[in-house]
Each structure stands twice: as C-alpha cells, then as structure tokens.
C-alpha positions in Angstrom: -10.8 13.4 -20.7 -11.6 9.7 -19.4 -10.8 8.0 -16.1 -8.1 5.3 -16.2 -10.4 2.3 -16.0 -9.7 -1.7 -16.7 12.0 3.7 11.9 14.5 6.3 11.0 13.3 10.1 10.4 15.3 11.0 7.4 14.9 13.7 4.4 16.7 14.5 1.1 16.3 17.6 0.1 18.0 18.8 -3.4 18.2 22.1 -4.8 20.5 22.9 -7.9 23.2 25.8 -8.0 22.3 28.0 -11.0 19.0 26.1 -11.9 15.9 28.4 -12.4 12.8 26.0 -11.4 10.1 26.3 -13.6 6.8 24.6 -14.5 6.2 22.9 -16.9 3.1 22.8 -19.4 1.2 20.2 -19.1 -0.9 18.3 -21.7 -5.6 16.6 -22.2 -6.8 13.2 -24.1 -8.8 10.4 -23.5 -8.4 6.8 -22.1 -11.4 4.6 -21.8 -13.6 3.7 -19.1 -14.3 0.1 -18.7 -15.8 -2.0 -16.3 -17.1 -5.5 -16.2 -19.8 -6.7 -13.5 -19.8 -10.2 -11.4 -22.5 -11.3 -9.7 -22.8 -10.8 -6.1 -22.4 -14.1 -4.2 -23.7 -15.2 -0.6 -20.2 -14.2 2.0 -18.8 -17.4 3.3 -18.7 -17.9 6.9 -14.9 -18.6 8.1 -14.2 -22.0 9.0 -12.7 -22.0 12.7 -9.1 -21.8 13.2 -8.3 -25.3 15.6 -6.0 -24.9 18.3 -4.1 -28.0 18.0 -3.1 -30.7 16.0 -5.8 -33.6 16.5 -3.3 -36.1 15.3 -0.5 -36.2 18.3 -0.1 -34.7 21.8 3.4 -34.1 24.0 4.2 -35.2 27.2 6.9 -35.2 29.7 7.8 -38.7 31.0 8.6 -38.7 35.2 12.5 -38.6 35.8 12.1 -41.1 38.5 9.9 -43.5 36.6 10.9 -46.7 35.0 10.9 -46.1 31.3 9.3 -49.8 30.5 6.3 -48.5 32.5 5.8 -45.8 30.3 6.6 -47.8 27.3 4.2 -50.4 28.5 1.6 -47.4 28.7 2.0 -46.6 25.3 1.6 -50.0 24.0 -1.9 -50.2 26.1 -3.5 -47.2 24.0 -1.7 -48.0 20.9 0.0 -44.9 20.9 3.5 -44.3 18.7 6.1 -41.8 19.7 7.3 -39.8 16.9 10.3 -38.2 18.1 11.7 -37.1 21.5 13.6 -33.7 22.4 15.3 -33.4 25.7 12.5 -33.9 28.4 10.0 -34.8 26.1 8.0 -37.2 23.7 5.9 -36.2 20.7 3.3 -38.9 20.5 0.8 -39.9 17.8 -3.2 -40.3 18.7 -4.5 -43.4 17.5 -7.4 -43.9 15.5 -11.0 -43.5 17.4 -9.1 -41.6 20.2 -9.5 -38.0 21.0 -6.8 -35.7 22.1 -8.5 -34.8 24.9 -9.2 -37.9 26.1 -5.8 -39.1 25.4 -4.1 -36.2 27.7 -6.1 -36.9 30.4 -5.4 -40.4 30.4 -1.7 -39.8 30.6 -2.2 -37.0 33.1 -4.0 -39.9 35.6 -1.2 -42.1 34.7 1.5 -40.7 37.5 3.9 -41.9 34.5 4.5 -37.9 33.2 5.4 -34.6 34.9 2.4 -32.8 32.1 0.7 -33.8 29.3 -0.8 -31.4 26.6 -2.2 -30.6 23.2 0.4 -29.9 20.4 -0.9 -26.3 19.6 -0.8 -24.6 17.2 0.8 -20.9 16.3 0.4 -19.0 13.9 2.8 -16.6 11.8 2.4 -13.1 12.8 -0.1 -11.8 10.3 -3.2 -9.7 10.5 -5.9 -11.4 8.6 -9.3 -9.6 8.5 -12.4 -11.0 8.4 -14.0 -9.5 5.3 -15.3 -12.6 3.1 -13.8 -11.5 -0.1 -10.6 -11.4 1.5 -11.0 -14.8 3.7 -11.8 -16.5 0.3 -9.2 -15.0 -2.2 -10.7 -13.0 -4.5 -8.6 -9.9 -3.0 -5.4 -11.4 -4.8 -4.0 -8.1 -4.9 -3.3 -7.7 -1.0 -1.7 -11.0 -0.3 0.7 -9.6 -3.3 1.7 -6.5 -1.7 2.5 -8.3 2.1 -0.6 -6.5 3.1 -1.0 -8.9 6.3 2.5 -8.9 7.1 2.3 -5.5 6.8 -1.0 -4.8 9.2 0.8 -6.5 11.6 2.4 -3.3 12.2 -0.5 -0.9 11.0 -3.9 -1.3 10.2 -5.7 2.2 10.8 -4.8 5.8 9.5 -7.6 7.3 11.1 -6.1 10.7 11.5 -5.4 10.6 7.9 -7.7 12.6 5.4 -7.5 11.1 1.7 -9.5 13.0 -0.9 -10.9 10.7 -3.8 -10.7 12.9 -6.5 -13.2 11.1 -9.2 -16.9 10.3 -10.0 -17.6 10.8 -7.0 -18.0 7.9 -4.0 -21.2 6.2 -2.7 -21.0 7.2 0.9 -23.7 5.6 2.3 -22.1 1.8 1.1 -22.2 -0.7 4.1 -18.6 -1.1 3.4 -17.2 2.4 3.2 -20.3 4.5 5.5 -17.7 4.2 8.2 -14.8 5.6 6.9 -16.6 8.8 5.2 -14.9 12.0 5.9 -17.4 14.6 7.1 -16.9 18.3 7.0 -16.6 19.5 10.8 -18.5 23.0 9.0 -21.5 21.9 6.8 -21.3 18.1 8.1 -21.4 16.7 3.7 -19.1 14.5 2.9 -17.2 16.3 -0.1 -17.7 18.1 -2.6 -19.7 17.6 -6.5 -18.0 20.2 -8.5 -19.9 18.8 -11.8 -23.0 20.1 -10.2 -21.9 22.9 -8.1 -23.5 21.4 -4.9 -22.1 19.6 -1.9 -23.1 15.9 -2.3 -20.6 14.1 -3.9 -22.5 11.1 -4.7 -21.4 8.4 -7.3 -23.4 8.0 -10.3 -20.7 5.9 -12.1 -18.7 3.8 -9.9 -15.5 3.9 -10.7 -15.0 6.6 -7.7 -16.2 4.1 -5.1 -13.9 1.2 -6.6 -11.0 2.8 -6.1 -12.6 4.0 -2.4 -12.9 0.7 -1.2 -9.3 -0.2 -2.7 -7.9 2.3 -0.5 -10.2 2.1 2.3 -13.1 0.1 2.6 -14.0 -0.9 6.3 -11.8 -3.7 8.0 -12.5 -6.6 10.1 -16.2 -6.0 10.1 -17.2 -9.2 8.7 -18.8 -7.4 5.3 -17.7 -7.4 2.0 -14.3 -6.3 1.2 -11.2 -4.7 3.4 -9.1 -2.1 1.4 -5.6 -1.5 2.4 -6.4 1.1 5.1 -9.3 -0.6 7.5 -9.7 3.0 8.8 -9.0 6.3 7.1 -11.4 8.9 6.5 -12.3 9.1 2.5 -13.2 12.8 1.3 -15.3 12.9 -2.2 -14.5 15.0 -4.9 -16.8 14.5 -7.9 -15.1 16.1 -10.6 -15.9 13.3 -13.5 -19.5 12.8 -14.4 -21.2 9.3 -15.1 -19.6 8.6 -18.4 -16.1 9.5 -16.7 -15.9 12.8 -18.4 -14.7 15.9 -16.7 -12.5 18.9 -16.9 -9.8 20.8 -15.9 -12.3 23.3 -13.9 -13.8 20.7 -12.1 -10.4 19.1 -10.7 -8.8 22.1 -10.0 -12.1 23.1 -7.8 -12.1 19.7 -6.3 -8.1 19.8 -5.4 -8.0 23.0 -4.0 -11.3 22.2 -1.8 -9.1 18.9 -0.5 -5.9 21.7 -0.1 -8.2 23.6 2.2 -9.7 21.0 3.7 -6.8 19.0 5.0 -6.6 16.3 2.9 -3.2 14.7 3.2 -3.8 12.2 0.2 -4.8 12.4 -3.2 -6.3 9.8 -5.3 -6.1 10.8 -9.2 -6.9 7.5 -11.3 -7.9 9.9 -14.2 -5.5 11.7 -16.7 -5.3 14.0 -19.3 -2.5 14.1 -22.4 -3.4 18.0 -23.0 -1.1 20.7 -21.8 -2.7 22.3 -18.6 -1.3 25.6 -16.7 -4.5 25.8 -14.3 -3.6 21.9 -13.7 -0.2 22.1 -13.1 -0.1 25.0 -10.6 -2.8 23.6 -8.7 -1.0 20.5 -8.4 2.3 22.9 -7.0 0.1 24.6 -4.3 -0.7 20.9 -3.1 3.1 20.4 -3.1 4.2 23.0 -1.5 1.5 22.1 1.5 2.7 18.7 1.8 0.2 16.8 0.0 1.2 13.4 -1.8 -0.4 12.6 -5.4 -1.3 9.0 -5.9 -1.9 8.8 -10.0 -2.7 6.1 -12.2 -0.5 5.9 -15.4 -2.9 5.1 -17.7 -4.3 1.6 -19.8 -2.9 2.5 -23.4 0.0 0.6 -23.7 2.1 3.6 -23.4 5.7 4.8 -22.6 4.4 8.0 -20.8 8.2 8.9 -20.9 7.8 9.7 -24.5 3.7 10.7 -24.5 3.1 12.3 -21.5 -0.3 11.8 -19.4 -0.9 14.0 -16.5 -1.1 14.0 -13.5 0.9 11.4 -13.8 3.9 12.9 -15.4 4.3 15.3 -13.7 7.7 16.0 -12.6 7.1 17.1 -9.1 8.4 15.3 -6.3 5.0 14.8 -4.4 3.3 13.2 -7.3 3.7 9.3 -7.1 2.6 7.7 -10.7 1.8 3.8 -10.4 1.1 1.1 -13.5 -0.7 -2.3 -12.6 0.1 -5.5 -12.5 -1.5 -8.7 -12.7 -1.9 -11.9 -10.8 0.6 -13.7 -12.6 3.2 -10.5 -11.4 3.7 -9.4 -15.1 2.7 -5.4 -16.3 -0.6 -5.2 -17.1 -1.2 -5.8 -21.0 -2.8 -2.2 -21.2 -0.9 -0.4 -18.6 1.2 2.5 -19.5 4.9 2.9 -18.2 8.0 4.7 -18.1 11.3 4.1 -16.8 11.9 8.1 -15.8 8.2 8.6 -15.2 6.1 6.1 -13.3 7.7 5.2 -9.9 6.1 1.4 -9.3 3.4 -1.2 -9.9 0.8 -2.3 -7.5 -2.3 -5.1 -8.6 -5.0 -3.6 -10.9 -5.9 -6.8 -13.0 -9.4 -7.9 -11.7 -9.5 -6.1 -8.9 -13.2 -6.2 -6.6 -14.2 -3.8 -4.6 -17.2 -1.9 -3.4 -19.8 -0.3 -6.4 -22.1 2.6 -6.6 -25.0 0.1 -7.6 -26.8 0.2 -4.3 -25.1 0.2 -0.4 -23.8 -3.4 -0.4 -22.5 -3.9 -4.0 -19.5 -4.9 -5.4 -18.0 -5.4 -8.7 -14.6 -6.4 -10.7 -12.7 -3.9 -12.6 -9.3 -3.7 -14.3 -6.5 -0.9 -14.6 -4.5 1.7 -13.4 -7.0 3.1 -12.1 -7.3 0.4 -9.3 -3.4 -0.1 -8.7 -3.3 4.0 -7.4 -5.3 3.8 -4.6 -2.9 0.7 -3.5 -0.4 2.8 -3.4 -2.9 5.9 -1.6 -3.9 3.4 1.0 -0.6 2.1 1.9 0.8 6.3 2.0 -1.9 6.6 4.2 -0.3 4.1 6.6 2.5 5.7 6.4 1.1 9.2 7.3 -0.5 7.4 10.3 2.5 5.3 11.4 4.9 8.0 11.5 3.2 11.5 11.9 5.1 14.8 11.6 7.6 13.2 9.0 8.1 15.2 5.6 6.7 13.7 2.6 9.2 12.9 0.7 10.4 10.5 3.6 6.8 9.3 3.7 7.4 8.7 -0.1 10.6 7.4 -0.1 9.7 4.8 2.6 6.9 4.0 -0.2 9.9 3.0 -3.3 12.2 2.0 -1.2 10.1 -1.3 0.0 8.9 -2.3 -3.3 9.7 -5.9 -4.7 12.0 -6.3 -7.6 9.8 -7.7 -10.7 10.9 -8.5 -14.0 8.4 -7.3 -15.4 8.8 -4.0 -14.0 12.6 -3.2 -14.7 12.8 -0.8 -17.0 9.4 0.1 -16.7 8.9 2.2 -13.8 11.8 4.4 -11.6 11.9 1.7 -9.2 11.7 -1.7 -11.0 9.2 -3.1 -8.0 5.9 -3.3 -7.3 4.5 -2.1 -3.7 5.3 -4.1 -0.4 3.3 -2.6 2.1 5.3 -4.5 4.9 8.3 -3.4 3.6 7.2 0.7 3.6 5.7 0.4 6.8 9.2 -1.1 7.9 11.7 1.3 5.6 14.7 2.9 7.0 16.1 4.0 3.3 14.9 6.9 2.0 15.1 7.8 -1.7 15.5 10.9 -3.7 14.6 12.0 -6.9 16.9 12.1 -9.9 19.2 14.5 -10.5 19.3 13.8 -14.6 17.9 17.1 -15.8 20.2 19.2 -13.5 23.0 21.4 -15.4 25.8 21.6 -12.9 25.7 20.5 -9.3 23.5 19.6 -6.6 23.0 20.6 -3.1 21.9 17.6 -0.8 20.4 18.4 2.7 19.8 14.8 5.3 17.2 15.7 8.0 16.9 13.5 10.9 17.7 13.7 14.4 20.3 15.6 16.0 23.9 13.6 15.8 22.8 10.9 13.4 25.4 9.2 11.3 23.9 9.1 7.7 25.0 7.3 4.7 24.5 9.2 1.1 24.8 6.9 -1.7 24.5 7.4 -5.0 23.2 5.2 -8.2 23.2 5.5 -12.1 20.3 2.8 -12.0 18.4 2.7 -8.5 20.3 -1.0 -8.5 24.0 -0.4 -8.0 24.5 2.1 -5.2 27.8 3.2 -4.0 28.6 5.1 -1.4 29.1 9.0 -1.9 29.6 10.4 1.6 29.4 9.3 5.6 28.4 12.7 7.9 26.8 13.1 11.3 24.0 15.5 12.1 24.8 18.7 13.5 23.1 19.8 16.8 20.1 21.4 14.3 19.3 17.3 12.9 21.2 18.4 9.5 23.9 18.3 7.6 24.4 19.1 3.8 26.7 17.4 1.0 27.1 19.2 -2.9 27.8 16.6 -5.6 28.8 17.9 -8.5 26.7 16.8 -12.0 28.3 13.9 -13.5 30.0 15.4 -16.9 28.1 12.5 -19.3 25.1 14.0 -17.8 23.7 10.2 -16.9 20.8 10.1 -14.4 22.0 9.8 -10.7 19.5 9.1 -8.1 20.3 9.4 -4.1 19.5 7.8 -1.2 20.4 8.3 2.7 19.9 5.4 5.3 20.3 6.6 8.9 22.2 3.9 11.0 21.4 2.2 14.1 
C-alpha cells in the first residue's frame, strides 16, 4: 500500500423500507509516491497597497460661485476635468503635480465646498500575507474563491483534524502553531509504525498535505493553507517510503475517534478488500466524523476498480480527484461518476516539507486536492457548529463549480468553491440508486420551516418532489417510492427564507 502522491440548518436523512444495511468488503494495492523538490527562494516583501489614485482628485465646486472662476482655476494649474456627476468634478493631476499638493490648493481656493483624493476600495476579499500566496505560486486557492470565501471564515480553531499519514513535522515554522496537543500526555499524535507517541515525519508527504489544509495564516511566513487556524493531529501510520498497513490506520483512526478529531485526512488508499478497514471507518461514521480521501493517481474509474477509503459507500466519506491550473482532471487522477464526489487543485501544489522547520516543496496528486477539501470542511465545522454532517457535507457539493472536465467524472461535476460552501443553503443527499423499493426521507431544520425536496436523475435537472413545513419537533418526513427503471435519483432540500 502507497500514499496517493503527484445559513439554513437542514438534514436529509434516508433509510430504505425492507433494505438490510450491510458492509461491504473492502479491497489493498499500490499507487506511487512521487515528489519533486524546488528550491527555496528568498519571500518577497509585499509592495504597499496606495490609497488613491495619483492621477486625478474630486472636488465640489461652491453653489454660489461663478463657474468661469473656477474654470479659470483649472486653466491656471493645467488641470482637465474628466467627467462631472451631480455636485461634483473628477479632475485629472497634471504632470509634476502631486495630489496632495493639488487638493490643498483647491481647498485654499474658496472656489469648492471639499476637495479630496479619489481613493481607492477594494473588493471584499481576505488576502493573507504569506509570500507564496502574495506572489502566486498558491494557484490552487485563488481557484477555489478561497479569499472570497475567508471573507466570511478564516479560523476553525475549535476544529480537531487528524492527518492520517507519514506522519507531520510539528515543529515547522509554518504549521508549530496550529499543532494539536494532547490535553493528557501533552504529544502531538500518535506514530503507530513505531508504537510510540511522536508522530514525526520522516517522508513529507504528511506535512504537505498539513500545510494544504492548515498551515498558519497571515503570519508573514511561507505558505497559508485553507484553514489559517485549525489544530492538526498526527497520525503516522505510513513509514518513509509511504508504506503502511491496515493495522497501523486502523490504530491511528480509532486514536483520532477517541480523541475528538472531527476531520479526517486519508490521501493514501488501498485496492485490497479490508473488514478491519471498513468497520473502523463505520465507528467514525456513526460518531460524526467526515472522511476527506484522495481518489488516487492511476488513471482510473474507481467506479469499476475500487480504491479505498475512497470508495467507500458511506455517507461521511467524501472522495476528491485533482485538477490542474488549466481547470482540466488531472492526467493521473482517478475518477468515477457514482464514486468520487468533486475535484479540488492537486497539480503543483507547494506547501510546507519535512526537510527541516522552514521548508517547502512542490508536489502533485490526489493526495494534495484532499486536504482542500479537509480544510474547507473544517470551516464549515467552525462556521456553523452543532450542525450534522451530512449538512456540513452537503454544504461542501453543493457549492462546487461546474467544470467540463469534471462532468461525468465525479457525483457532482464541480470542483470545490470554498465561498460558495461557506455560503450554502442547499443541502444534498446521497443517491438512492442501489435501493430495492422505496425510500424514507427525513428534513431537519428548525421548527416551522417550509422546505423544498427535489429530486434529480443527474444532480443537473432537479424537479420538485414535495413542499412541507416543519412540525413543532424541526421535522417532517416524505417516502418516495424507487423509480421502476431503477435509475439513480439523488435528493436535495433548500430551506426558504
């Protein structure tokens, strides 16, 4: 087994009349571990932001003066006006002439009620300023509305995500921070490999995806990942070739269950049926913990060749494929329209490295577009605590962008929008495809809430199934019978204003 390298409150819950759940088993391969290094480069000092335009100034001429004077004025410092709007004139500043200089002299005129800079404004978005981002080799976070969507949240410091993986260099100056420590023993994790309780990186590919997810923000060093704050728990589980075993994750996951993770990062897979795997994964289910998996770099439809965790079928695991800076699927990045729910960037993605506490390297794969996805969930945990996750989930596939190159490929056609989920009233339920007879939909939200149910063959033409109100309890329930072709049907509520 190899690492994959290169505001509404509102639930669907499904069960099905007559349908006996059971697990699945669950397959182990390979995938290979690649990683290609670039060297480190001095961090560039922003330039400053100006305040206003140095090229033209506003002013409000005097009601009661005589227009010629005015226009004499302008004439006498050579100065051109642009345009006027209703009380005011938008005038140029002429060569060797400074704004300031400019405003006062029209300010000492008595010809104008004001005179001012034009400033400037800037669109609402949160820009860090971590070099790498400030000089756009973070490609991948201007792809998913990442500023657009820290507008709204930038920390999920209440939010535990274990990094299950080689392991994560704690000590790095861009992820020390943001390392979870145990309240008990006061480590950081947990080093199943070696039965011991430093989870130190002696590969790298565990602090990668670390600092994808959550590498410090604003703090003028390095790199920002998606969360600027979260606290990152190590789980070494994969030794320095990327090797481990079944063993080792299940140790490390059920040491995140009991530890109170609320995240998983799993950007490793295995194509070999698993029992011990699967039912490990099922306890994190059923305590509410979300699965962020990497699909894997072979090429593959995992539809047809399964590679786990990623397919599994439950509904907390959330498989991702990557994409690349020109928005298409990544040449080696495995897919499937039933399996894999969306895309986020994994082509050439930099981050922070095991090397020593400030370096950084560029990777590629699956294995980098997952903890996209973890980081953004883990806004999501933060922004809107207490909510069930599926909702947290849905909110996650319901903002993604349509892409091309995604349709057909993944559940959801799109690639992650972090604005979008940190902005989602839609919530989306799984398919009902492999269900024999009928299905028993319950909406959760608030107490007399009108909810809309519709219902989709594709996730692209939605029709609407059923309008209800919320009973006094924040519920109501709807049965839809299975559709006789047996064609997929996915679901989706939106809770109206």
């Amino acid at each position: 087994m190899r690492l994959f390298a290169a505001s509404a409150i509102i639930i669907l819950q499904f069960s099905i009349f007559n349908f006996q759940s059971r697990l699945r088993s669950f397959l182990l391969g390979s995938f290979l571990f690649a990683y290609f290094a670039v060297p480190l480069s001095d961090a560039i000092e922003p330039a400053p932001i100006p305040s206003f335009r140095p090229d033209r100034i506003l002013i409000q001429p005097k009601a009661a003066r005589s227009p010629n004077l005015l226009a004499e004025f302008h004439l006498q410092h050579r100065v051109t006006v642009l345009r006027t709007e209703p009380g005011l004139q938008i005038l140029t500043v002429p060569p060797n002439e400074t704004v300031s200089t400019l405003v006062a002299a029209y300010q000492q005129s008595g010809l104008v009620d004001f005179a001012e800079p034009d400033y400037l404004g800037h669109t609402a978005a949160t820009i860090p300023n971590d070099p790498k981002y400030l000089d756009g080799t973070l490609w991948g976070l201007a792809k998913i509305s990442a500023p657009d969507g820290w507008d709204v949240q930038t920390s999920a410091s209440n939010i535990i995500v274990a990094v299950l993986d080689t392991g994560v260099r704690y000590t790095h100056e861009d992820l020390a921070a943001n390392i979870w420590t145990n309240p008990i023993d006061h480590t950081h994790g947990l080093n199943a490999v070696a039965g011991s309780t430093d989870p130190s990186d002696d590969s790298g590919h565990g602090t990668l995806v670390a600092g994808v997810l959550g590498a410090v923000g604003n703090n003028g060093v390095g790199v920002v990942g998606v969360a600027w704050h979260v606290q990152i728990m190590a789980c070494k589980c994969f030794d320095k070739f990327g090797v481990g075993d079944v063993a080792d994750c299940v140790t490390c996951l059920e040491y995140a269950r009991t530890n109170n993770a609320k995240l998983i990062n799993a950007s490793w897979g295995f194509a070999t049926n698993s029992l011990a795997l699967s039912n490990a994964l099922y306890r994190a289910q059923s305590d509410g913990i979300i699965v962020a998996a990497a699909s894997g770099n072979l090429g593959t439809n995992i539809d047809l060749t399964p590679s786990y965790p990623s397919s599994y079928h439950f509904d907390n695991v959330v498989s991702v494929a990557y994409t690349t800076m020109d928005d298409s699927l990544g040449s080696a990045s495995n897919y499937g329209a039933t399996t894999v729910h969306l895309g986020a960037p994994g082509d050439q993605i930099y981050s922070t490295f095991a090397a020593t506490d400030s370096f950084y390297y560029t990777q590629s794969g699956s294995s980098y577009a997952a903890p996209y996805v973890t980081g953004a969930l883990a806004l999501i945990l933060e922004k809107f605590p207490g909510e069930p996750y599926l909702a947290s989930i849905s909110r996650l596939l319901n903002g993604v962008d349509a892409m091309p190159s995604l349709a057909g490929k993944c559940i959801t056609g799109g690639r992650l929008n972090l604005r979008n989920a940190l902005n989602s009233r839609t919530q989306l339920i799984a398919s009902a495809a492999s269900l024999p007879s009928a299905c028993h939909i319950r909406v959760v939200s608030a107490p007399g809430r009108t909810c809309i149910i519709e219902s989709s063959p594709d996730m692209t033409n939605w029709s609407r199934t059923v309008t209800n109100t919320t009973s006094i309890t924040g519920t109501f329930d709807f049965t839809d019978p299975f559709p006789t072709n047996r064609a997929p049907r996915f679901y989706r509520a939106i809770d109206l204003p």
